[in-house]
Structures are given as C-alpha cells and as structure tokens.
N, C-alpha and C positions, 0 to 999 in steps of 0.2 A: 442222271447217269453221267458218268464221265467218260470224257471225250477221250479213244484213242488215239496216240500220236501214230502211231503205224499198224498196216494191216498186215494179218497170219502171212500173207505172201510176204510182204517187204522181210519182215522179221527172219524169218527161214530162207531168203536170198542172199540178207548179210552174213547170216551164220556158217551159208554154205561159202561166201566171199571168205570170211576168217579163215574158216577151215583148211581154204585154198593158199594160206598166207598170206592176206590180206593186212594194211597194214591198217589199225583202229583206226586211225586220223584220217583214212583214208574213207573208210565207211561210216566216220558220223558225218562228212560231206553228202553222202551222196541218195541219201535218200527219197529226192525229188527224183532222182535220177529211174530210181526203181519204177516210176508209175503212178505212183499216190501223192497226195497232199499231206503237207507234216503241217501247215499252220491252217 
C-alpha cells in the first residue's frame, strides 16, 4: 500500500490556512509544524 505523505487533519488545516490567505510557500513549509510526520 502506499504511504501517505499527510493525514485528513494536516490536509484540511492547510486548506483552511489558504482559504485564510495564506501564502502557498508559506504552507508547503510547514507541515511538520501541523503534528505529523511528512518523511
């Protein structure tokens, strides 16, 4: 099976981050940031 890079939380955290004007550069940083493991 393959391995997700992020979990339903992280994903729907950045999305609510863009929505708020977030800037992209800004949320492919920070995904450690959210709680999970990205590697």
């Amino acid at each position: 099976m393959k391995r997700k890079w992020f979990t339903e939380e992280q994903i729907i955290a950045m999305l609510r981050e863009h929505e708020a004007d977030a800037k992209p550069a800004d949320l492919a940083r920070r995904p450690r940031d959210l709680g999970g493991d990205a590697l």
